[in-house]
PQR file with spaces between the fields and no chain letter, atoms N, CA, C, O and H, PARSE charges and radii, in Angstrom:
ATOM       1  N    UNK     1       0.848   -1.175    0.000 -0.4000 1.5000
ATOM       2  CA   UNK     1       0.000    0.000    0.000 -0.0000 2.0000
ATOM       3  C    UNK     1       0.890    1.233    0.000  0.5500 1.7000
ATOM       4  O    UNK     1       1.824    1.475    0.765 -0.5500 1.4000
ATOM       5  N    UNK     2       0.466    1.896   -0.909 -0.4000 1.5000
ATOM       6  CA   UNK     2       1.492    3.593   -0.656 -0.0000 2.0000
ATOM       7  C    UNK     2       0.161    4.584   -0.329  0.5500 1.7000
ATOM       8  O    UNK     2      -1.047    4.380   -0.453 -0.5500 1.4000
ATOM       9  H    UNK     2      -0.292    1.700   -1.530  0.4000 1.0000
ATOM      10  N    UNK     3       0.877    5.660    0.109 -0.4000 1.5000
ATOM      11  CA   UNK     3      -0.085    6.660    1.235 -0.0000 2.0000
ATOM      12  C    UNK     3      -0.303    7.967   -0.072  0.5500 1.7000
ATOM      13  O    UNK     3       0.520    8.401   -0.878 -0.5500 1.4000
ATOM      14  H    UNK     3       1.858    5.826    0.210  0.4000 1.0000
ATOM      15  N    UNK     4      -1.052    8.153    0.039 -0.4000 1.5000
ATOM      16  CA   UNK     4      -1.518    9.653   -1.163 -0.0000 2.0000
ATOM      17  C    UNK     4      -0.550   10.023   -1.500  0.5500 1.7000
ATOM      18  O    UNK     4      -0.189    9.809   -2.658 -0.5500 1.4000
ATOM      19  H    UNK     4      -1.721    7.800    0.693  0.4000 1.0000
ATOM      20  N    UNK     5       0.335   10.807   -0.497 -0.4000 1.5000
ATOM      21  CA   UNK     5       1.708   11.573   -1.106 -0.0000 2.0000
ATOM      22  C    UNK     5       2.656   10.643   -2.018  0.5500 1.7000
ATOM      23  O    UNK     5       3.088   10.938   -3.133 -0.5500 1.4000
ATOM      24  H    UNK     5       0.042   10.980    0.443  0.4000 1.0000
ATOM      25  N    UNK     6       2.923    9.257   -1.177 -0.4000 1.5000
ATOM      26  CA   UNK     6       4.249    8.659   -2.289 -0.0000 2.0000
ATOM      27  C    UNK     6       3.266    7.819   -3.170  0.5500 1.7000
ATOM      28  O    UNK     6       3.832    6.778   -3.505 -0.5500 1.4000
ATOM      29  H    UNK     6       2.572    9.018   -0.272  0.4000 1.0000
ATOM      30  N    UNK     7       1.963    7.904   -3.675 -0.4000 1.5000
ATOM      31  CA   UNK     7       1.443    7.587   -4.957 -0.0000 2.0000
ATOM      32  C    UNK     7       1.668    8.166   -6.259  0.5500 1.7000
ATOM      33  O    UNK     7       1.626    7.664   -7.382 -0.5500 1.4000
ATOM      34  H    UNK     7       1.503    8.749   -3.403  0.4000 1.0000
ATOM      35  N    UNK     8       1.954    9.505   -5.797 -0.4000 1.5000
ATOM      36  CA   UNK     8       2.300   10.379   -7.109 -0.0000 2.0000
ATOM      37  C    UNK     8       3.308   10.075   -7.610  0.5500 1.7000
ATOM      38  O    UNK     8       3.386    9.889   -8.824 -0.5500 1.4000
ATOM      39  H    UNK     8       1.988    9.912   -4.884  0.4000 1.0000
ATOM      40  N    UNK     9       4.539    9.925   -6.621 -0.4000 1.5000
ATOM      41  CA   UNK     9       5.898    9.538   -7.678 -0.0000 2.0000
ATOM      42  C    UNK     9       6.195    8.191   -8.270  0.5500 1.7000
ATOM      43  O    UNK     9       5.513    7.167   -8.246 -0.5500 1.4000
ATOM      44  H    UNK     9       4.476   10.076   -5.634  0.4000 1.0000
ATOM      45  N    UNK    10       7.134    8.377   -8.698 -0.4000 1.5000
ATOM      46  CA   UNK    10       7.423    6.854  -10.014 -0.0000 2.0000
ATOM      47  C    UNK    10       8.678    6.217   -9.251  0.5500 1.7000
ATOM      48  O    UNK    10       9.741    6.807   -9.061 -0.5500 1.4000
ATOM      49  H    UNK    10       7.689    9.208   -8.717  0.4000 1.0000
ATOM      50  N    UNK    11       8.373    4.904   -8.844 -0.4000 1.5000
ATOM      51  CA   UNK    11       9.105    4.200   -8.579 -0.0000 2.0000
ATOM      52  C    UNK    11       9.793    3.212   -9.559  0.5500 1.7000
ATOM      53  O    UNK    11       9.076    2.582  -10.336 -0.5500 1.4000
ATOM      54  H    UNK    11       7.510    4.424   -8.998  0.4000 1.0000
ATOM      55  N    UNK    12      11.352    3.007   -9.572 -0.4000 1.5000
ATOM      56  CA   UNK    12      12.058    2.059  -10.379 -0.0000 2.0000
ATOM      57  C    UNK    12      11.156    0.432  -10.054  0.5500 1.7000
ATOM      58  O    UNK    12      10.562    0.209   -8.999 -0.5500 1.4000
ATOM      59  H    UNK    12      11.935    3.518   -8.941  0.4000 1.0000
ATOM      60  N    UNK    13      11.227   -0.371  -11.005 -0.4000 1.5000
ATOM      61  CA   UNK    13      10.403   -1.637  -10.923 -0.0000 2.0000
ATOM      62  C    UNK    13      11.465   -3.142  -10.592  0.5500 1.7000
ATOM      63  O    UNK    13      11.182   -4.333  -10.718 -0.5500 1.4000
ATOM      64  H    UNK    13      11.709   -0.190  -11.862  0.4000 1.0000
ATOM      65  N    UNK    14      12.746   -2.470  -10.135 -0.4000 1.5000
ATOM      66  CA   UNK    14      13.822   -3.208  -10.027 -0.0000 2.0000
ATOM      67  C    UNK    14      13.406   -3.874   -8.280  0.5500 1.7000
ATOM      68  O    UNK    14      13.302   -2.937   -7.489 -0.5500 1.4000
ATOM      69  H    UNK    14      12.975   -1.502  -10.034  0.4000 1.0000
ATOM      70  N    UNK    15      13.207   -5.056   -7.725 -0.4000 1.5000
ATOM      71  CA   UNK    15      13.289   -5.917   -6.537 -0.0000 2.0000
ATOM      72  C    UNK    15      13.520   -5.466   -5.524  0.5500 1.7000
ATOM      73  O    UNK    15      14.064   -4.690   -6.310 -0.5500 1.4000
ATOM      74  H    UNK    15      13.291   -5.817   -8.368  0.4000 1.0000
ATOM      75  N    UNK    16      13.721   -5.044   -4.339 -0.4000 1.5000
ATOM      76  CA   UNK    16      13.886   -4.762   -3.737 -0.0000 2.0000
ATOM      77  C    UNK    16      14.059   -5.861   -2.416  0.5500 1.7000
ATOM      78  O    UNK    16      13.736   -7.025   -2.656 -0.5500 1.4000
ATOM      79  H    UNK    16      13.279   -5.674   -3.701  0.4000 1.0000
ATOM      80  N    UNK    17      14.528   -5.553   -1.111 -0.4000 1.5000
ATOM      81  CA   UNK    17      14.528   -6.453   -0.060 -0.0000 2.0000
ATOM      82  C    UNK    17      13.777   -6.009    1.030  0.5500 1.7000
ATOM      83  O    UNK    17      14.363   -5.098    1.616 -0.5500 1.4000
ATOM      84  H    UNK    17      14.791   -4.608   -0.916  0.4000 1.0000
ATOM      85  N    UNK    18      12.398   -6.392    1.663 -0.4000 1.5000
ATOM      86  CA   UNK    18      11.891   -5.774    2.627 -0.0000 2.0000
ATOM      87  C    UNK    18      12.618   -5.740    4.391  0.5500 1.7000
ATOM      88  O    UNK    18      12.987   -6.689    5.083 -0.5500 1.4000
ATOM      89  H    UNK    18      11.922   -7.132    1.187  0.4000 1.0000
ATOM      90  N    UNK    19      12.614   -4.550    4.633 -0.4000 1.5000
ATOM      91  CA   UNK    19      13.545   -4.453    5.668 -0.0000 2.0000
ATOM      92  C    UNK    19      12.874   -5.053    7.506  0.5500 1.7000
ATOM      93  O    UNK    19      13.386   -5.167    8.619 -0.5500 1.4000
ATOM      94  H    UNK    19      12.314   -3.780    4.070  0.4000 1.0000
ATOM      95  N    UNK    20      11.474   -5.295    6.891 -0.4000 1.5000
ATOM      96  CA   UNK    20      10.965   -6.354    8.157 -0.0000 2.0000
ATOM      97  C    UNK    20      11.080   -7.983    8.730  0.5500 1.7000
ATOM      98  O    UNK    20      11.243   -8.693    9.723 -0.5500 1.4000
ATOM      99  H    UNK    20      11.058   -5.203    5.987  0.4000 1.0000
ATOM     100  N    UNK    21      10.811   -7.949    6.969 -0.4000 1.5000
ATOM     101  CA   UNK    21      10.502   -9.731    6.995 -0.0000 2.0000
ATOM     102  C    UNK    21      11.789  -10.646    5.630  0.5500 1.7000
ATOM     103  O    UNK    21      11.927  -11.812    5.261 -0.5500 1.4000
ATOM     104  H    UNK    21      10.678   -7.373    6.162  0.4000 1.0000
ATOM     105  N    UNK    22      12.548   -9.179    5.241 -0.4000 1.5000
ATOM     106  CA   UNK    22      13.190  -10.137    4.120 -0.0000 2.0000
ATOM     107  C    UNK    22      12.957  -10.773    3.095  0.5500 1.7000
ATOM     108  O    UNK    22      13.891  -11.307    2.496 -0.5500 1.4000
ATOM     109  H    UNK    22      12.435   -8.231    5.540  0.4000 1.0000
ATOM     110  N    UNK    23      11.627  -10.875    2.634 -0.4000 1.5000
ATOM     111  CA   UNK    23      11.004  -10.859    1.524 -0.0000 2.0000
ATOM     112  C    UNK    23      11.290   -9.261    0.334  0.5500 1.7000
ATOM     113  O    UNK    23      11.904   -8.200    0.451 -0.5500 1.4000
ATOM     114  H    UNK    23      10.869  -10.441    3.121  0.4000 1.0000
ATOM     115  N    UNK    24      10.433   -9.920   -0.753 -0.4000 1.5000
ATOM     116  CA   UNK    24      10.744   -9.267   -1.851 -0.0000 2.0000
ATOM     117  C    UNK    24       9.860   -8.048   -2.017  0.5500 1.7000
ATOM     118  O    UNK    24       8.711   -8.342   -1.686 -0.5500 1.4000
ATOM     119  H    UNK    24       9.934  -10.782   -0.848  0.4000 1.0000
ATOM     120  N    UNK    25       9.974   -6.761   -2.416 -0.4000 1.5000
ATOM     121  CA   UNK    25       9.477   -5.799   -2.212 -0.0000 2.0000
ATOM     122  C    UNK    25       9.512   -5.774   -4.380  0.5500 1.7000
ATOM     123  O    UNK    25      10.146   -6.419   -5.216 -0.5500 1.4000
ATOM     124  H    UNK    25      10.907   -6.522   -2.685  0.4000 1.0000
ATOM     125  N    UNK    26       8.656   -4.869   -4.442 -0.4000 1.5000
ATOM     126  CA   UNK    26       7.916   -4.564   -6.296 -0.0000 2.0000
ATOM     127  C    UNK    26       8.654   -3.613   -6.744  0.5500 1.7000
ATOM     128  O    UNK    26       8.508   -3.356   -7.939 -0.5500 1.4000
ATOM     129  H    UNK    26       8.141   -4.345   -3.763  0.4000 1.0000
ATOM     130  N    UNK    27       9.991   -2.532   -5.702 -0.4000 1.5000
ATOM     131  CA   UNK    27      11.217   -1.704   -5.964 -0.0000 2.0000
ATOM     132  C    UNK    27      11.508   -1.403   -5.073  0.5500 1.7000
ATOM     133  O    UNK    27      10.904   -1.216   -4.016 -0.5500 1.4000
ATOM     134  H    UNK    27      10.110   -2.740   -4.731  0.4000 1.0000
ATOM     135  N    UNK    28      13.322   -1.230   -5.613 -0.4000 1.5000
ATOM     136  CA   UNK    28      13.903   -0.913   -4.469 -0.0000 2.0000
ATOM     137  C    UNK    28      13.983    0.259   -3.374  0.5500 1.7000
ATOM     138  O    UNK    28      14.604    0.227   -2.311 -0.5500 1.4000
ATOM     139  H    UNK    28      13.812   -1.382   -6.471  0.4000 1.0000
ATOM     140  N    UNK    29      13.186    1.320   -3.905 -0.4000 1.5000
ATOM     141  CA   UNK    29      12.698    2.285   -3.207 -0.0000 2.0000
ATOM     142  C    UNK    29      11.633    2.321   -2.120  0.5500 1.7000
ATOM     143  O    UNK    29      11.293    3.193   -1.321 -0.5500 1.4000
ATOM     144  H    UNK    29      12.682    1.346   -4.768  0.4000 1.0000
ATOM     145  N    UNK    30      11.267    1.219   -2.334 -0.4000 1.5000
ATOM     146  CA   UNK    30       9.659    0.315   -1.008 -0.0000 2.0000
ATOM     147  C    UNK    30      10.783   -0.039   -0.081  0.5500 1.7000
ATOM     148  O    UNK    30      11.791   -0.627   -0.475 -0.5500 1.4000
ATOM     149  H    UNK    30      11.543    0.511   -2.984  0.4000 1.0000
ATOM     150  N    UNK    31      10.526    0.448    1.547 -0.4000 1.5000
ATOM     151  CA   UNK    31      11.245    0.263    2.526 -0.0000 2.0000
ATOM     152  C    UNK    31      10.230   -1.555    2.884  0.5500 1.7000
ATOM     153  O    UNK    31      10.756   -2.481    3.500 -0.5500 1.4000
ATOM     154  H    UNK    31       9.707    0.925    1.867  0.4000 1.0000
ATOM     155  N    UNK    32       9.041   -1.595    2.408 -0.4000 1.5000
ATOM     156  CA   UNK    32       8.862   -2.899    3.436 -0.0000 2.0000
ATOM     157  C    UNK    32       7.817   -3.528    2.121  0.5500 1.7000
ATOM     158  O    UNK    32       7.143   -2.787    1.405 -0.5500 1.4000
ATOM     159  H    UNK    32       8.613   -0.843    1.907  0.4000 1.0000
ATOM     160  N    UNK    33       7.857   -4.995    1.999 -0.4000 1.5000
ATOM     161  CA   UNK    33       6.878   -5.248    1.279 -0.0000 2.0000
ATOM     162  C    UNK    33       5.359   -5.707    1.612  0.5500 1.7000
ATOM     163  O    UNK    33       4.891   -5.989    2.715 -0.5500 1.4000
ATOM     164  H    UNK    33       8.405   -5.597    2.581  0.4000 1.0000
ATOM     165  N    UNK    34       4.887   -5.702    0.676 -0.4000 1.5000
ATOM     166  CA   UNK    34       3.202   -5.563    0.412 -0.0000 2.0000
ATOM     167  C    UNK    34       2.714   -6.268    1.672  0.5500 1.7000
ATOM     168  O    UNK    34       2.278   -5.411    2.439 -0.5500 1.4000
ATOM     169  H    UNK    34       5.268   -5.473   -0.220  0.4000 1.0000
ATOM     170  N    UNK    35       2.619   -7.452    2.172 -0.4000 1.5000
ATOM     171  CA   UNK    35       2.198   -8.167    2.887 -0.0000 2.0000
ATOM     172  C    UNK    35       2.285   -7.854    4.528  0.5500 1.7000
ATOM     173  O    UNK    35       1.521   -8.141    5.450 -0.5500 1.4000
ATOM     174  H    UNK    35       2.974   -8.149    1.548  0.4000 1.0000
ATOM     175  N    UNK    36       3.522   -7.157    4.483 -0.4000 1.5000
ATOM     176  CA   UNK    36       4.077   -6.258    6.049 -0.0000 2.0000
ATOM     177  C    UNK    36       3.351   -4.679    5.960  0.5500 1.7000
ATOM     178  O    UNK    36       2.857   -4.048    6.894 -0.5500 1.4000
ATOM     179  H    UNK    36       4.143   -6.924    3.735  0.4000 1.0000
ATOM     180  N    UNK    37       3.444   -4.346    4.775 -0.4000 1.5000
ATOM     181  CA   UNK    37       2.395   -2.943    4.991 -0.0000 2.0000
ATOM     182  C    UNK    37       1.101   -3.261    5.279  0.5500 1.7000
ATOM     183  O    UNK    37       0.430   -2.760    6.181 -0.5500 1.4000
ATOM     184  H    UNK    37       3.846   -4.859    4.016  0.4000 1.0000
ATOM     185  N    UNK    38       0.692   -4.256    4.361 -0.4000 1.5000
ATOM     186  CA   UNK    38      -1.239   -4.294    4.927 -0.0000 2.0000
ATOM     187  C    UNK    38      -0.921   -4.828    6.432  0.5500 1.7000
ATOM     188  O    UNK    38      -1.701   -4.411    7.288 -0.5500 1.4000
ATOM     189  H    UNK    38       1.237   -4.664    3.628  0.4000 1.0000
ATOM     190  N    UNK    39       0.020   -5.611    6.830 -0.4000 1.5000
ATOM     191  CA   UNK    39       0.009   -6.270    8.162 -0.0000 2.0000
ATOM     192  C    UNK    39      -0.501   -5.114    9.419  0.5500 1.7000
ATOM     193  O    UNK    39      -1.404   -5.015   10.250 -0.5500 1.4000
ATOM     194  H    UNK    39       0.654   -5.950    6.134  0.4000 1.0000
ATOM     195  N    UNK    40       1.185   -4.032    8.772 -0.4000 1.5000
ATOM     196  CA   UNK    40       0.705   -2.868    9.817 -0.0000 2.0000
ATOM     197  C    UNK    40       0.287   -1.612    9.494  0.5500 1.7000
ATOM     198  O    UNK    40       0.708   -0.617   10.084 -0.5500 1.4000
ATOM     199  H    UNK    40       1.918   -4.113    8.096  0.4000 1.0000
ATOM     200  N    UNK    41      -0.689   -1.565    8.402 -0.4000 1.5000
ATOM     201  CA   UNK    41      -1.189   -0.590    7.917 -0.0000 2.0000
ATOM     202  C    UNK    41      -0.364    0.848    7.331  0.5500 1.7000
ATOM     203  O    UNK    41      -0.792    2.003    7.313 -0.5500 1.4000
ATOM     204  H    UNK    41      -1.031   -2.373    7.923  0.4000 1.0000
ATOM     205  N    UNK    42       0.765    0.397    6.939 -0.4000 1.5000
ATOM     206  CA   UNK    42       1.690    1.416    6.717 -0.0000 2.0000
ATOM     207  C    UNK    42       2.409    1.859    5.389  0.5500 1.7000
ATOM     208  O    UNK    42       3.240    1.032    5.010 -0.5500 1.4000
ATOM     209  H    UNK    42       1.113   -0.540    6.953  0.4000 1.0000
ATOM     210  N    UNK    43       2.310    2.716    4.780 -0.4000 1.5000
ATOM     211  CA   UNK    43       3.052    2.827    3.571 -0.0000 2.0000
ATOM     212  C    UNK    43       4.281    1.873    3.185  0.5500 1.7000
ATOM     213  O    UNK    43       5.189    1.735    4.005 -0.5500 1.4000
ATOM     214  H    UNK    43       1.635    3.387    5.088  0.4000 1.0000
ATOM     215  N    UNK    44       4.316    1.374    2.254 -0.4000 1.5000
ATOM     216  CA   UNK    44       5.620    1.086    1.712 -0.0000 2.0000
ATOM     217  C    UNK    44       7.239    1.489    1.842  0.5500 1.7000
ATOM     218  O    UNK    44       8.294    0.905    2.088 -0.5500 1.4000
ATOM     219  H    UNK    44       3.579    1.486    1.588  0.4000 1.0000
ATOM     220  N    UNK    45       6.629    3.323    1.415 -0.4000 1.5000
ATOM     221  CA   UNK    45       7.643    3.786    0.647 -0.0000 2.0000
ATOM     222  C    UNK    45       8.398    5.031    2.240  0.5500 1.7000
ATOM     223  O    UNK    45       9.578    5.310    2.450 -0.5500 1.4000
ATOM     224  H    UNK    45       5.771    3.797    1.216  0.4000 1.0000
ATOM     225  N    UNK    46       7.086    5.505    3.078 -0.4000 1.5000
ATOM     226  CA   UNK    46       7.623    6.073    3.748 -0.0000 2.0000
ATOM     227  C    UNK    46       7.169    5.924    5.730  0.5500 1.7000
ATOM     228  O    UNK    46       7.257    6.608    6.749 -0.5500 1.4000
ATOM     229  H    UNK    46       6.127    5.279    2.906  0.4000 1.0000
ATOM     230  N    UNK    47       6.723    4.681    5.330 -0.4000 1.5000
ATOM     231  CA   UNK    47       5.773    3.955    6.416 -0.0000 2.0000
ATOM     232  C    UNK    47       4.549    4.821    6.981  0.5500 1.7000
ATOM     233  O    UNK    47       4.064    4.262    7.965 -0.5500 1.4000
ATOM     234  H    UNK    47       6.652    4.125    4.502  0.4000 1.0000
ATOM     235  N    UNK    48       4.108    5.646    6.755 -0.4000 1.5000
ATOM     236  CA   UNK    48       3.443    6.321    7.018 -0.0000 2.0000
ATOM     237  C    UNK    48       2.139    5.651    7.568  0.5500 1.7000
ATOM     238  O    UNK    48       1.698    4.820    6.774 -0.5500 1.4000
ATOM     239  H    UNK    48       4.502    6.100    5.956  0.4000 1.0000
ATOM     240  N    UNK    49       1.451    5.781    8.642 -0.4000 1.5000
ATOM     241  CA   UNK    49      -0.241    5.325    8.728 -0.0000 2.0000
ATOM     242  C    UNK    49      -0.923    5.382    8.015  0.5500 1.7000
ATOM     243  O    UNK    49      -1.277    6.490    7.613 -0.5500 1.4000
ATOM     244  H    UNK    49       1.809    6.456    9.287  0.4000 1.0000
ATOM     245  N    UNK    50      -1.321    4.513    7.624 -0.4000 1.5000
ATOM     246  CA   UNK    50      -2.294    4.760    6.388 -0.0000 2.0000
ATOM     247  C    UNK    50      -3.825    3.866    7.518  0.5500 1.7000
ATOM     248  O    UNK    50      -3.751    2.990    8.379 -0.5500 1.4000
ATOM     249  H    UNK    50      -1.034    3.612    7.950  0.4000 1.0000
ATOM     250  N    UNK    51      -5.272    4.774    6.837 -0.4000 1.5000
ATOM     251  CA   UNK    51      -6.222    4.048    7.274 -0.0000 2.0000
ATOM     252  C    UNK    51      -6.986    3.312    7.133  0.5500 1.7000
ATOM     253  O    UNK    51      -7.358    3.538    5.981 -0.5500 1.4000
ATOM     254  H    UNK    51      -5.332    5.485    6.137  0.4000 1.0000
ATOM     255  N    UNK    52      -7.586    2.467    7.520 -0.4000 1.5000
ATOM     256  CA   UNK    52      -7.949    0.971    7.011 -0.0000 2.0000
ATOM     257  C    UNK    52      -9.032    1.257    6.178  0.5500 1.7000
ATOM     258  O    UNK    52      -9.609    0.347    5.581 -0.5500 1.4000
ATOM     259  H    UNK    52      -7.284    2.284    8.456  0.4000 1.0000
């Protein structure tokens, strides 16, 4: 999930490593991947709260 603000920009589509769980993130600019953001409701890119 990304939060309003980091939706607008363009992320590279190159793999990334999520810095929670070590899994694979959709670029390397995503601090955590998909499955750990919906976990804790938090942006990707800048963890931000996002609401359910």
């Amino acid at each position: 999930m990304l939060c309003s603000s980091c939706k607008k920009n363009v992320y590279l589509t190159a793999m990334g490593i999520c810095k929670d769980c070590g899994g694979l993130t959709t670029s390397m600019s995503y601090e955590i991947c998909e499955a750990c953001s919906e976990k804790e409701h938090v942006c990707q890119v800048c963890r931000k709260k996002i609401a359910q």
